[in-house]
C-alpha positions in Angstrom: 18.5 -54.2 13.3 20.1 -57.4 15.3 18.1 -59.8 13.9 18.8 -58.8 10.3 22.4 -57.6 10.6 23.5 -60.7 8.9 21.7 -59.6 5.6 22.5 -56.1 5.8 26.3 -57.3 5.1 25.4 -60.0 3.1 24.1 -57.6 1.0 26.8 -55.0 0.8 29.8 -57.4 0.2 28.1 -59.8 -2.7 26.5 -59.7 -6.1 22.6 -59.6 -6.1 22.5 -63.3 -7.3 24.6 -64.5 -4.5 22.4 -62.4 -1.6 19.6 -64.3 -3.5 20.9 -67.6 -2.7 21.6 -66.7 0.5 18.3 -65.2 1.6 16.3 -68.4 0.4 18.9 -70.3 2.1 18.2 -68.4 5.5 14.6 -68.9 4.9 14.8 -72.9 6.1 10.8 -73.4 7.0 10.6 -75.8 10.0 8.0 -78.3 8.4 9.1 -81.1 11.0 8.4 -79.0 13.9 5.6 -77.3 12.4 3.5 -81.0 12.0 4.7 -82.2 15.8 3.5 -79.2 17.4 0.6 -79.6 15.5 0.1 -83.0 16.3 1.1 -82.7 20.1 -1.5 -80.4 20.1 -4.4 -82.2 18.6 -3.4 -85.3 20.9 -3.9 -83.1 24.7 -6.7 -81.9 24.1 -8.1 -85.4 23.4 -5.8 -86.5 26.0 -8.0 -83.6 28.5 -11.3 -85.1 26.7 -10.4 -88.7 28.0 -8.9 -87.0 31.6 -12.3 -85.2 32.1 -14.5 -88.4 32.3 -15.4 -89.4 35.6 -13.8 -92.7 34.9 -10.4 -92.0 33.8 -9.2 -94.7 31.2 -5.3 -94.9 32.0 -5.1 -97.2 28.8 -7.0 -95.1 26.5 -4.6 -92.2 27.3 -1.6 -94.3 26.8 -3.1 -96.0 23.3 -3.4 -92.3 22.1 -0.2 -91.5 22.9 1.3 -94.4 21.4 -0.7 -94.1 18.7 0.3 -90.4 17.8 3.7 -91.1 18.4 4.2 -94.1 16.2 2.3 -91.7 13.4 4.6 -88.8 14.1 7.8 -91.1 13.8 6.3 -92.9 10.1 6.1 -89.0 9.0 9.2 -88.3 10.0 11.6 -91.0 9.1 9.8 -91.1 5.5 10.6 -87.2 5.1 14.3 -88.1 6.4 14.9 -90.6 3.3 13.5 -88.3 0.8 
């Protein structure tokens, strides 16, 4: 009941067409956060690939990581300016 109070009144004060507008405007998909979790998840388990060899490249780890980040940032700032 808490979590969708805030519809429940929406609903009884407004106009079907306004509680419309409303709900889509509630339902805000996180698409930035859904593609860096993704991401950040992809890039430790290679990051636990490269940590599991017997000779641990520090500057293999690091590449990825820069690598992945400088992706996840071009993604980003190109969604921003649309």
């Amino acid at each position: 009941m808490q979590v969708n109070y805030h519809q429940w009144v929406v609903a009884a004060r407004f106009d079907a067409a306004t509680f419309a507008i409303y709900a889509v405007g509630c339902l805000q998909i996180p698409l930035i956060d859904l593609v860096y979790t993704s991401t950040c998840n992809v890039m430790m388990v290679r990051m636990a690939e490269l940590a599991a060899c017997e000779v641990v490249r520090t500057n293999a780890v690091l590449a990825l990581w820069h690598d992945t980040t400088a992706r996840l940032a071009s993604i980003i700032f190109r969604w921003r300016r649309c």
